[in-house]
C-alpha positions as CSV (number, residue, x, y, z in Angstrom):
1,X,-5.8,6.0,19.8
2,X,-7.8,9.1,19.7
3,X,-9.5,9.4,15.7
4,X,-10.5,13.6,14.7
5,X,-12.2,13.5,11.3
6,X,-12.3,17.1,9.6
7,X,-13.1,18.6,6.2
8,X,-10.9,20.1,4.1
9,X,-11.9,23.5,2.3
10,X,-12.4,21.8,-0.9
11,X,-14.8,19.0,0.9
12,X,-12.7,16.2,0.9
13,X,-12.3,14.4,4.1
14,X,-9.3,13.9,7.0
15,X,-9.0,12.0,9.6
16,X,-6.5,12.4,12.1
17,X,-5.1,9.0,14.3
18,X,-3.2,10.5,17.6
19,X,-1.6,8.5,19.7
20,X,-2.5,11.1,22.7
21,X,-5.9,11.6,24.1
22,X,-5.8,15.2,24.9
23,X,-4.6,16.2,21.1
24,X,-6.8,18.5,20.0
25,X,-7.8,19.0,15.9
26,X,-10.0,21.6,15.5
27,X,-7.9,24.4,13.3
28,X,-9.8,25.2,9.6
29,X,-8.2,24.5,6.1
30,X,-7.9,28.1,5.4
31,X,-6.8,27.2,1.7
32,X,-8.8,28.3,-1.2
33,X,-9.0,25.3,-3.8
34,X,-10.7,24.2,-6.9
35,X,-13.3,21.3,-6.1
36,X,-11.9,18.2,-6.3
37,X,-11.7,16.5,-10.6
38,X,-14.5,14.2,-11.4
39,X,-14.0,10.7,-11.3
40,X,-11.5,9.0,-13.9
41,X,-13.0,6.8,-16.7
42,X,-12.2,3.1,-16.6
43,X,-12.0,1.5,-19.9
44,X,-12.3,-2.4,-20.2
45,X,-9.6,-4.4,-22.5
46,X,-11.0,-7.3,-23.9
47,X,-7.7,-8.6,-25.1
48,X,-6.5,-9.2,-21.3
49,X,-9.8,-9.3,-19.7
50,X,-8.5,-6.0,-17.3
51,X,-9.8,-2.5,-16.5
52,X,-7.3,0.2,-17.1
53,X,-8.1,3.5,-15.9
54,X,-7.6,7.0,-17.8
55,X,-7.1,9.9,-15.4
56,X,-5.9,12.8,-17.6
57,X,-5.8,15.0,-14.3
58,X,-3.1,13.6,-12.3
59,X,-1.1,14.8,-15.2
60,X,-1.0,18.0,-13.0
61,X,0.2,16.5,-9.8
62,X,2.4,18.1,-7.5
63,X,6.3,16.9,-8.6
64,X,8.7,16.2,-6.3
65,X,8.6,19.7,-4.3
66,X,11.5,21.3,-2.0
67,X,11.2,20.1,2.0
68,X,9.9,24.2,1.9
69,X,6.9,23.2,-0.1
70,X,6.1,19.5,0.6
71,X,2.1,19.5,0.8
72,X,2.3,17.0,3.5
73,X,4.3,18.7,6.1
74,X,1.7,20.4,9.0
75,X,0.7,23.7,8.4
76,X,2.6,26.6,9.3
77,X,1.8,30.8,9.8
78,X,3.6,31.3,6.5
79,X,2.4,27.9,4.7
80,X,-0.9,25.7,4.5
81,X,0.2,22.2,3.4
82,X,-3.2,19.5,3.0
83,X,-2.7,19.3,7.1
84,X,-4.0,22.2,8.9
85,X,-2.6,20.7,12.1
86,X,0.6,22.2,13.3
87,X,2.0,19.1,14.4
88,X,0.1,15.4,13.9
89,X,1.0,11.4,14.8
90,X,-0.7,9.9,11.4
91,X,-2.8,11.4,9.3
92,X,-5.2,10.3,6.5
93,X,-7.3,12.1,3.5
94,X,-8.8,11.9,-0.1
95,X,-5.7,12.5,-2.4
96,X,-6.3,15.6,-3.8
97,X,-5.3,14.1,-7.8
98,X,-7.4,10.4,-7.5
99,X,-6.9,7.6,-9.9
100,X,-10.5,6.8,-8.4
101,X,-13.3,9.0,-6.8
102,X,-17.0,8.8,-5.5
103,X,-17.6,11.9,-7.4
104,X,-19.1,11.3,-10.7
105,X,-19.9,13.7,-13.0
106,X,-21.7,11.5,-16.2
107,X,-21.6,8.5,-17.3
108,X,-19.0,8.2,-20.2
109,X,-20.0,7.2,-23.4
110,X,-19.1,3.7,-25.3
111,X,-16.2,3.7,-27.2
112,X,-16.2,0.3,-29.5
113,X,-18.8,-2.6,-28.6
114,X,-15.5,-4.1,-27.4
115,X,-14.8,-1.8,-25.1
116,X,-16.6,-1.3,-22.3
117,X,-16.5,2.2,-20.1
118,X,-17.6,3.3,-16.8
119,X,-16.6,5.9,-13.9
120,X,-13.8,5.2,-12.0
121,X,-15.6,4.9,-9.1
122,X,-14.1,4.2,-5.8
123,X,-11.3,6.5,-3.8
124,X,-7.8,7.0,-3.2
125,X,-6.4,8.0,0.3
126,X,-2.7,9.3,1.5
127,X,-1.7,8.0,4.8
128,X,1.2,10.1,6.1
129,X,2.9,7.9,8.4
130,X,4.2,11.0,11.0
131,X,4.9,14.4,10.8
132,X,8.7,14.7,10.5
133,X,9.8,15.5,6.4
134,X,13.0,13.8,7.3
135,X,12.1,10.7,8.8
136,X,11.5,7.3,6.9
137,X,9.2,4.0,8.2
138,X,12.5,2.2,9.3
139,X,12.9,4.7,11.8
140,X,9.3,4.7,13.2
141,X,9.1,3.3,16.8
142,X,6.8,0.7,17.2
143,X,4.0,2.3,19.1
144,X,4.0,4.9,15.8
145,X,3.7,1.3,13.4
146,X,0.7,0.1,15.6
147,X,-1.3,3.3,14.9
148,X,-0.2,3.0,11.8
149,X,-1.4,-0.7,11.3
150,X,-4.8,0.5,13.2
151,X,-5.2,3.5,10.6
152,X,-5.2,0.8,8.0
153,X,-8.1,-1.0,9.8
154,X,-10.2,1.7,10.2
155,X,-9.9,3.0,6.7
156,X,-10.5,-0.7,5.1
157,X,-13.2,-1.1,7.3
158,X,-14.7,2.2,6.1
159,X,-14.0,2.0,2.7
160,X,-15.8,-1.3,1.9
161,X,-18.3,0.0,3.0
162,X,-18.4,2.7,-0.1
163,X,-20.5,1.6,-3.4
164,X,-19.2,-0.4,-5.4
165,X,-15.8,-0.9,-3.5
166,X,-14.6,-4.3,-4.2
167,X,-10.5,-4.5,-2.6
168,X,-8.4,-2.1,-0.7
169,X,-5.0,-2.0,-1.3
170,X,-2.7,0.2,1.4
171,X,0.6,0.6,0.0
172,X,4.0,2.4,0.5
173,X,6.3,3.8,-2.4
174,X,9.7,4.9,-1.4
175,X,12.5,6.0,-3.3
176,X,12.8,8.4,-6.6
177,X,13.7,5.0,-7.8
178,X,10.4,3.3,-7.7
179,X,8.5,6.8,-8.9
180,X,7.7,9.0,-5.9
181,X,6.6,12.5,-6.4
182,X,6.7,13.7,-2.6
183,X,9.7,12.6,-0.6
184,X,7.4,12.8,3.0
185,X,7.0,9.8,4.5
186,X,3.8,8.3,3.2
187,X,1.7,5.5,1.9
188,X,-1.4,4.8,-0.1
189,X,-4.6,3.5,-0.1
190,X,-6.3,2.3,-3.4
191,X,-10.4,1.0,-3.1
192,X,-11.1,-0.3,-6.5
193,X,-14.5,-1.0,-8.0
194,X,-13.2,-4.6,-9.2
195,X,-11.0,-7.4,-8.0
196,X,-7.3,-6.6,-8.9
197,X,-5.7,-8.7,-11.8
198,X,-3.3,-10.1,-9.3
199,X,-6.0,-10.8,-6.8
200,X,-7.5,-12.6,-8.7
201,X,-4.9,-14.7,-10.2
202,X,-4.0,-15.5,-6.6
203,X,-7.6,-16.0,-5.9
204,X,-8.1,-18.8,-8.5
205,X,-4.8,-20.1,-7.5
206,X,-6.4,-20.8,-3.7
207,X,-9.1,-22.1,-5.4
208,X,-8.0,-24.7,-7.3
209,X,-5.3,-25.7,-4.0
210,X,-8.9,-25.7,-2.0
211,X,-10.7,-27.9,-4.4
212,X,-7.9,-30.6,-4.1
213,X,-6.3,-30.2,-0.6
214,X,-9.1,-28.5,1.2
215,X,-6.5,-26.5,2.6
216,X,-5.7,-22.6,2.4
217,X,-2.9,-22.1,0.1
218,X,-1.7,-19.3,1.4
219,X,-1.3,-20.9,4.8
220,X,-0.2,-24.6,3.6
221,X,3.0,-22.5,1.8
222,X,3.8,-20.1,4.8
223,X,4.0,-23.6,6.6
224,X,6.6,-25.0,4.4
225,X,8.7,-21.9,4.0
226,X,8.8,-21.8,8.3
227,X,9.9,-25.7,8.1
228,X,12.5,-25.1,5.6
229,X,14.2,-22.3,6.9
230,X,16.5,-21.7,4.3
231,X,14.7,-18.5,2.9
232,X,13.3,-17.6,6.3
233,X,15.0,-13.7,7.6
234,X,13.0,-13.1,10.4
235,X,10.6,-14.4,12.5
236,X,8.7,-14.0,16.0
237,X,5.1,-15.5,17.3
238,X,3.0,-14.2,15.3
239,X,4.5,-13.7,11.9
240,X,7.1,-14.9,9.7
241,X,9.1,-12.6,7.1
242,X,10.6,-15.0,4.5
243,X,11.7,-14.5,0.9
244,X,9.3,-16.7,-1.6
245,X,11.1,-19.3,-3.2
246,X,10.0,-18.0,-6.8
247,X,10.8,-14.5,-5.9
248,X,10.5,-12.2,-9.0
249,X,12.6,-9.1,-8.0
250,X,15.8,-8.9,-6.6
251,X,15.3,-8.7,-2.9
252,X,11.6,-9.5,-2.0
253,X,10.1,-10.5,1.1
254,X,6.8,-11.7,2.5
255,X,6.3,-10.8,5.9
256,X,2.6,-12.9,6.9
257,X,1.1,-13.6,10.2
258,X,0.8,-17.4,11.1
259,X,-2.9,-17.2,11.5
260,X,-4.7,-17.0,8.3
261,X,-7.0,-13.9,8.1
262,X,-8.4,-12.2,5.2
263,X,-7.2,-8.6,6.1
264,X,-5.7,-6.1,8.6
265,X,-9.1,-5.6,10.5
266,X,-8.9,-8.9,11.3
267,X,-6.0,-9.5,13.0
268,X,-5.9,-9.1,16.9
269,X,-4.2,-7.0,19.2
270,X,-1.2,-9.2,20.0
271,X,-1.1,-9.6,16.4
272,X,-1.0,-5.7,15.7
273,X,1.4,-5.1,18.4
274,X,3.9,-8.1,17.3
275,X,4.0,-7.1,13.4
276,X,5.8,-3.2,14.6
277,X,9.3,-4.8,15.5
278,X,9.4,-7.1,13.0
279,X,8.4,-5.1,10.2
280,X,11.5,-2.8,10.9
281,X,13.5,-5.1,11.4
282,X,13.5,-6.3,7.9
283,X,13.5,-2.7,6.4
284,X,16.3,-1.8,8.1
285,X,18.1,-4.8,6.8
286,X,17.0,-3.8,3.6
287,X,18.8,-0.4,4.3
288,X,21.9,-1.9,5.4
289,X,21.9,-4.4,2.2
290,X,24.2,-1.5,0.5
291,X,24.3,1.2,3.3
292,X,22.1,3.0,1.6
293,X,18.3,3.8,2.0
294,X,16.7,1.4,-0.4
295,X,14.0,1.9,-2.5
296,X,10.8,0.0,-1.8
297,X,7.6,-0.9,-2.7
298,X,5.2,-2.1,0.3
299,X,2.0,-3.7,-0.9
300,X,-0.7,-5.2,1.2
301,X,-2.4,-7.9,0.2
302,X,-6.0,-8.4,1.3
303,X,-9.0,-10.5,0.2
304,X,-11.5,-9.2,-1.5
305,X,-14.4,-7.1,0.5
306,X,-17.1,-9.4,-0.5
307,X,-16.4,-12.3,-2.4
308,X,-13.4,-14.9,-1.4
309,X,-12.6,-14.1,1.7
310,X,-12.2,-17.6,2.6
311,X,-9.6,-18.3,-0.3
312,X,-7.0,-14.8,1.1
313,X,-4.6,-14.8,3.8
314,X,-3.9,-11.8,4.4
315,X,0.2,-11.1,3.9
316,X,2.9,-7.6,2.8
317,X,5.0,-8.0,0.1
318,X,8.3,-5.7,-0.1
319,X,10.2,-5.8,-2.7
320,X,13.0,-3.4,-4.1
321,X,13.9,-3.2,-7.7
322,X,17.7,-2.2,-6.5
323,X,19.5,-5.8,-7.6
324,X,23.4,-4.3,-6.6
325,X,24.8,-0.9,-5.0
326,X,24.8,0.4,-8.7
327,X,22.5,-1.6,-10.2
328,X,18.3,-1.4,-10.6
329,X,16.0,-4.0,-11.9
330,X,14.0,-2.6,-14.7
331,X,11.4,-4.1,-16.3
332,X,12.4,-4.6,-19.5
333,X,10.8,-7.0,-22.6
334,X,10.0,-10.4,-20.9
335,X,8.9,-8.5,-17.8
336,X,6.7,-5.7,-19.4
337,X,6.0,-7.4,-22.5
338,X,4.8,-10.9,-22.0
339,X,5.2,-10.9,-17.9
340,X,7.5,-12.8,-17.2
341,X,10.3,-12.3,-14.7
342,X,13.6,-12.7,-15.0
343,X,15.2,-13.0,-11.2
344,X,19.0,-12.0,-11.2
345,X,19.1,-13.7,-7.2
346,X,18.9,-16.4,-6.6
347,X,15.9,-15.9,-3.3
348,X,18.4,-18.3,-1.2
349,X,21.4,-16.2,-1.9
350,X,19.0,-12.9,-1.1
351,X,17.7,-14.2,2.4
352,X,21.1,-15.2,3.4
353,X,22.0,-11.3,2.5
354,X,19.1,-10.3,4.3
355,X,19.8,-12.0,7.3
356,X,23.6,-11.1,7.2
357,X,22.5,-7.1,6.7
């Protein structure tokens, strides 16, 4: 994998990942753009112990644009898209509208002595997972998922390395359904300045397992799901996709590799190379659930980059919030007001439709 890191004309970094030696990246953004917005502002709530942040300038994002428009696409004579490139394998670079930012202006200002504030400090990356508008992560080959799985590395390696970075969370939207406002294949990276709520609910979770078992909890319920079966849908040497017995959403999958480590640097090449087939396999049974492309969310789960990262085993959850051909999930009151999930499939029933798809 051959990595090109340029500048964009506002200053914000890209790298490319090319699966070809000989590709060459040297053309110029030839845009002219605004700097990049100032940090967000992170304000603390005391009532859930949580950091929400406040980052009035995504209001502005782009929405949803025609295939003509799509800022992702490579650059063209008659349009320059964020990639200069006419043609690229992956690509990665600061989102131009950040939730968080290394770019602080000031420090903000108190609000109530209960209510801590501070920059939103950290970044936010788009990962475009290849260069076709049309295409979708099911019908990536392989070799494309491995460079994608590698971009990932590289860019948790290098973001934890950032001040103040505390977890990295690569992600994949997909579908108008779950909220998408570009239609291009692509995914996210989040590096927040504090460990995630979930983290660290799953975090204390370990902790406690540890303290009585001595064993990684993670690890010790991946075991049991692979000697029942039952909710297994795919499996080969190196990882295991299963559906968790206390799934919340309607079809939701873990797929995990059999050897706990803490994230995707970590694993090892026959790891990387093994997770490619498998991965798609399970999307594209997702996709043929209701002959139709589902929509998705993809969330990597890592440790944290400096605390923990004995307690995390590192593992993707996909989950769809489609629960019938005509039917979505939405989180409604129990879900989005005192969360707690309400499951309308029974996770055996949903791995047996998995495996049938």
């Amino acid at each position: 994998m051959k990595r090109t890191q340029i500048e964009l004309a506002d200053g914000r970094e890209l790298i490319y990942f090319d699966e070809r030696d000989d590709a060459v990246r040297d053309r110029p953004d030839l845009r002219d753009l605004l700097p990049p917005p100032p940090a967000s502002q992170l304000r603390f709530d005391p009532l859930t112990d949580e950091w929400v942040a406040v980052a009035v300038h995504r209001q502005t994002r782009t929405f949803l644009p025609p295939a003509d428009q799509c800022p992702l696409c490579p650059s063209t004579a008659d349009r320059l898209s964020e990639i200069p490139a006419p043609d690229y394998d992956v690509a990665v670079f600061e989102n131009r509208f950040p939730a968080l930012s290394q770019r602080v202006a000031e420090e903000p200002a108190e609000i109530t002595p209960f209510t801590p504030v501070r920059p939103g400090r950290g970044r936010c990356e788009v990962v475009c997972f290849t260069d076709d508008h049309n295409a979708s992560f099911a019908g990536l080959p392989p070799r494309r998922v491995r460079t994608v799985l590698d971009a990932l590395a590289d860019r948790t390696t290098a973001l934890g390395e950032l001040p103040g970075v505390e977890q990295i969370f690569p992600f994949e939207n997909r579908g108008v359904e779950i909220g998408v406002t570009l239609h291009h294949p692509h995914g996210q990276i989040y590096a927040y300045p504090f460990v995630t709520p979930r983290t660290r609910s799953m975090l204390a979770a370990a902790r406690r397992h540890a303290e009585r078992t001595g064993g990684n909890l993670y690890a010790d319920v991946l075991a049991a799901e692979r000697a029942a079966g039952e909710r297994v849908v795919a499996s080969n040497e190196h990882w295991t996709a299963y559906v968790p017995a206390a799934a919340r959403w309607p079809f939701e999958v873990h797929v995990a590799p059999h050897r706990p480590v803490p994230d995707i640097p970590a694993l090892d090449d026959a790891e990387r190379d093994a997770f490619g087939p498998l991965y798609l396999d399970v999307l594209r049974r997702f996709d043929g659930l209701f002959d139709l492309p589902m929509p998705y969310i993809a969330a990597w789960h890592q440790a944290p980059v400096r605390i923990d990262r004995e307690l995390g085993h590192l593992h993707l959850q996909l989950f769809t919030i489609r629960r019938a051909r005509d039917k979505l999930k939405y989180l409604a009151g129990s879900e989005s007001g005192m969360g707690v999930f309400i499951n309308d499939i029974a996770p055996e029933r949903a791995a047996e439709l998995l495996r049938a798809a």
